[in-house]
N, C-alpha and C positions, 0 to 999 in steps of 0.2 A: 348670269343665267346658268342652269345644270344644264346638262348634254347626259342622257341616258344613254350608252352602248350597249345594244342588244347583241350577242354575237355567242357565236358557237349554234345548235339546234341540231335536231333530229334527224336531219337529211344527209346524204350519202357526202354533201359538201360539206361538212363540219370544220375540217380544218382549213381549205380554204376563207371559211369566214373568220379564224383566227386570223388567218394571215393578213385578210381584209382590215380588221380592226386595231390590229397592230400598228398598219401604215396609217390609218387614220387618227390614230392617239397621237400618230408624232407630227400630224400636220395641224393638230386644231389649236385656238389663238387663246392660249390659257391663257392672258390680257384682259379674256371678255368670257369664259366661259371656265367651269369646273367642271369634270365629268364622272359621272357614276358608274361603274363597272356593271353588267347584269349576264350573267351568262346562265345559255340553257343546251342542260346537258345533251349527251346521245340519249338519254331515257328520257329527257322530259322535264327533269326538273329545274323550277330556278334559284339561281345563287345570283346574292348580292356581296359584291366586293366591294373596295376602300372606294373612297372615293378621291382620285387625282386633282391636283390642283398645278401640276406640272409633267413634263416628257416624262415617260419612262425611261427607264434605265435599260430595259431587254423585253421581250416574250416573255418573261418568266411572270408576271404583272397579270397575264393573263387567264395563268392556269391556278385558278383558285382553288384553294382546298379549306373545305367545309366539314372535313373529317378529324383529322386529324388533333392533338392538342396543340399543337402552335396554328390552326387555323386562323385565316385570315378572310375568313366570307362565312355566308349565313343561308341556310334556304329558305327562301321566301314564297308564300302566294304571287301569282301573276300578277294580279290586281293593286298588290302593295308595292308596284313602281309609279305608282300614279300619288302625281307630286305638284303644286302650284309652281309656275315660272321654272318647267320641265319641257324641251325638247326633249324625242326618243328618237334615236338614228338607229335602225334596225340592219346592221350590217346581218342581215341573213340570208344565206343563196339556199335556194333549192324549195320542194316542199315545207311547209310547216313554217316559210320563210318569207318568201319574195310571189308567194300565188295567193293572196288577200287574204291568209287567216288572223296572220298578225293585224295585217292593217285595218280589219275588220273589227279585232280585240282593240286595237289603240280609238279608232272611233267609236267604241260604245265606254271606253273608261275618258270619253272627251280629253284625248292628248294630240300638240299635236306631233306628228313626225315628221320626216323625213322622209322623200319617193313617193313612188307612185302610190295611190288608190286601189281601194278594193275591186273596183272591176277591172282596170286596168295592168292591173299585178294579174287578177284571175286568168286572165285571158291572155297574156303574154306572156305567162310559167306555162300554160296549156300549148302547145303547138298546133295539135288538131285546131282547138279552139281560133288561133295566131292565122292561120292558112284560111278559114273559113272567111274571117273578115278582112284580110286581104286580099282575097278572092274575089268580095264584094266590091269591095275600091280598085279592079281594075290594076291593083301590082300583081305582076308579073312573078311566079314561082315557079320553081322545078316540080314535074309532074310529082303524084304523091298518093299514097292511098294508107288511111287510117285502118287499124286492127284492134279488138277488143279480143281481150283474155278468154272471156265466154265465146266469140266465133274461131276464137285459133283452136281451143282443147274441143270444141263440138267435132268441127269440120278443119282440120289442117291439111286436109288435100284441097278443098277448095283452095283455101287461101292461097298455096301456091300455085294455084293454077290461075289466080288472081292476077298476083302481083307478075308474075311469068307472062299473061297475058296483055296487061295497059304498061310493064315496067322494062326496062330493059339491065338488064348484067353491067356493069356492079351496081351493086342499092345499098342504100344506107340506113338503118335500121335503126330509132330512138324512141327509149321510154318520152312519153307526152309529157310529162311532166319533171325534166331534170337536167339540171344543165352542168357546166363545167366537162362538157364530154364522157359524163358519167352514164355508164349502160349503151355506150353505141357500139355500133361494131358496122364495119364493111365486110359486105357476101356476094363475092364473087361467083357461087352457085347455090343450085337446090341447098347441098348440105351446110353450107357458112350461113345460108338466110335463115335454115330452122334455127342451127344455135344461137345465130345472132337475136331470133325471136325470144329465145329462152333464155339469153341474155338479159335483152330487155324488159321481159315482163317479170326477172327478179326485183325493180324498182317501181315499176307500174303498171295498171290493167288495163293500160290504154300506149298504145305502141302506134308508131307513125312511119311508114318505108318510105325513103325518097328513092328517086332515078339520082343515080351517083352521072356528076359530068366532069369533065376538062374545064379545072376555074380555079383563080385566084382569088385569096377571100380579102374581099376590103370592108373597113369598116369605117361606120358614121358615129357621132356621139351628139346625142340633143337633150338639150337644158330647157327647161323654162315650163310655167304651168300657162297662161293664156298665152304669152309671148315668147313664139318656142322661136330655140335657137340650135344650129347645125354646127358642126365643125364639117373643116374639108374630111375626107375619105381617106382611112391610112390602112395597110395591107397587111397583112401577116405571111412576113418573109419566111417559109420552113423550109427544113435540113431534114423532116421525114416524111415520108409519104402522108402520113394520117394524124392530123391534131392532133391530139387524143386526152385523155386527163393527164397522165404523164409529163408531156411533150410541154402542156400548159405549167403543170406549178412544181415539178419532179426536177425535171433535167433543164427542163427552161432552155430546148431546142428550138429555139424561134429569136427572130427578132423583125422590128415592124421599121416600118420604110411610112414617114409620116414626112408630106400628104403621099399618096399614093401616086405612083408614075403610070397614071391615066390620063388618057384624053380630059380635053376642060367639058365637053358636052356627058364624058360620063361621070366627073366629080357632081356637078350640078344637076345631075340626072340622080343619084345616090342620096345629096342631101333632099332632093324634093319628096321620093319617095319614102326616106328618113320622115320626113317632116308631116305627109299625108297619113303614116302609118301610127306615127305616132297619137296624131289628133285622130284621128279613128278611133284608137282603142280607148279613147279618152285619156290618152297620158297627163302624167304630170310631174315635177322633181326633174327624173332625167330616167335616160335609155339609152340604149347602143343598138346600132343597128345594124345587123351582118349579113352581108353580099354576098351573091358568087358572081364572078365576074368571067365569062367565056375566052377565047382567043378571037372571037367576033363582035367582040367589046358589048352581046348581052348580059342585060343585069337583072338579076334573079334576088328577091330578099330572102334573106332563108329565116331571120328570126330574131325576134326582139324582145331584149333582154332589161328587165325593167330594175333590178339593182346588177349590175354589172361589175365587177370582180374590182377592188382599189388596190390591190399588192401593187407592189414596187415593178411588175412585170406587167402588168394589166393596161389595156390600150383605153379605156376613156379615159381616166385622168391626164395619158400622153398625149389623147388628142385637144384637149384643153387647153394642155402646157404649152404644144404648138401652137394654138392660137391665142397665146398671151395670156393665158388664164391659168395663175399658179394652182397646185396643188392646192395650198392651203386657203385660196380665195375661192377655188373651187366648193370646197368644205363649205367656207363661211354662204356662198351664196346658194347653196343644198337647205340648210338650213333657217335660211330668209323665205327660200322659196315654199318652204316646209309652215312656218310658220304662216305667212299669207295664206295658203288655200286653207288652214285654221281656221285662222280668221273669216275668210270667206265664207266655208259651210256654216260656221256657226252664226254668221249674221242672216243667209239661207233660212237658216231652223227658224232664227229666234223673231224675224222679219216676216215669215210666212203668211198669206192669208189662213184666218182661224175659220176653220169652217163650224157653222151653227148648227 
């Protein structure tokens, strides 16, 4: 069977999803599968690379050139990766990525993939969106108040006399739409909140401020499309004050403390709300789900992350690995699960009552 890798895209995570796709060429079980290169640029467009039939050898594998005279890839229409006896694993973070346009594209060229679904991607790339319906189900978040582009350049006195009035000192400030720690900032006052706003609406027209608190961030990881599954809760031990995109795939100041050294009432307190959140949004494939955890042992979700990061540094695959579930079975069983809900909707359509 082919393996499509989608990777590289438009969003401010670009090389992040190299990096993602890297580790995942050197885990899949070229035994049972061959894999297609596909990558899509910072503009847009797509290239089709070699097709592997085993590891690579480096990153170098990655960076196709389409230019050149010793090229070794081709630009292709979107639609020309739709192939019979084709999985597509769309390692893409960010817009344009992992928020259902892709997944949207792959179910109208009938493929199937890998991860979550198009509402379920929609709504968990969206954080607004992510808050609203966890609000609904009764999980628990840190207070929050959404900002659109058009009310900040209208009225920006208001706003701050908004967020000053339901928020308290420090907030944390993030494009709705972008992960990886890309576009946040912490604002310790009036002046760090405006820039921090101006920050974040270089990425998006929809901005989200939380109340910054005293917490440790632990996290969950869930597999499964009807038959969802949890791993225990593992933490992100840092050496800086502020995650930040840096700290994540730069200097790689962290390291994770897997399971977490929490109470057993607040590990099984994390995966249930993992597990509610996720069937809410209608997940499916898999997700990560990120905590703040208080010095009062409350647990706050802050957000779920519906293709979640596979580098060699990235905590779902770690939290798998911890509970017996190798890297590379991890892959294979992404990919079964990918194919089943395929199968599913298509017997959905094709089983339908016909209305007369």
């Amino acid at each position: 069977m082919k393996i499509t890798l989608l990777y590289g895209g438009q969003s401010a995570e670009h090389e992040v999803s190299i990096l993602s796709a890297f580790s995942v060429l050197n885990a899949i079980y070229y035994n049972y599968y061959e894999v297609q290169l596909v990558y899509i640029t910072k503009e847009g467009q797509w290239v089709k690379g070699p097709l592997l039939t085993e590891k690579p050898a480096d990153e170098a594998v990655l960076h196709l050139d389409w230019q050149s005279a010793n090229k070794n890839a081709q630009l292709i229409n979107p639609g020309e990766i739709k192939e019979e006896g084709t999985i597509v694993f769309p390692l893409l973070h960010g817009p344009n990525g992992e928020d259902g346009t892709i997944q949207g594209f792959l179910e109208t060229l009938k493929m199937p993939y890998v991860g979550t679904g198009v509402l379920a991607s929609a709504c968990g790339m969206d954080k607004i969106m992510t808050k609203y319906v966890l609000q609904a189900g009764g999980i628990p978040q840190v207070p929050y108040m959404p900002v659109l582009y058009t009310q900040w350049k209208e009225q920006p006195q208001q706003i701050f006399e908004q967020c000053e009035g339901s928020l308290l000192y420090p907030m944390f400030v993030k494009p709705a739409n972008m992960g990886s720690s890309v576009g946040i900032s912490k604002a310790e006052n009036r002046e760090e909140l405006e820039n921090a706003l101006k920050e974040a609406f270089l990425y998006d027209t929809r901005v989200i401020i939380e109340q910054g608190i005293e917490a440790r961030e632990i996290e969950v990881a869930v597999l499964g499309n009807e038959d969802v599954r949890t791993t225990v809760a593992g933490e992100i031990v840092k050496d800086v004050a502020f995650y930040d995109y840096n700290s994540k795939y730069i200097d790689n100041k962290i390291t994770m403390q897997i399971p977490a050294e929490v109470p057993q009432e607040v590990q099984e307190k994390a995966q249930e709300y993992a597990k509610k959140a996720y069937t809410m949004l209608g997940g499916s494939g898999l997700s990560r789900c990120d905590f703040f955890l208080t010095n009062k042992n409350e647990l706050f979700l802050n957000e779920l992350n519906t293709m979640p990061g596979f580098t060699q540094f990235s905590m779902y695959p770690c939290l798998w690995e911890a509970m017996g579930l190798p890297y590379g079975d991890l892959i294979e069983e992404l990919i079964q699960l990918g194919l089943n809900r395929f199968k599913q909707r298509q017997g959905l359509i094709t089983d339908a009552p016909k209305i007369k």
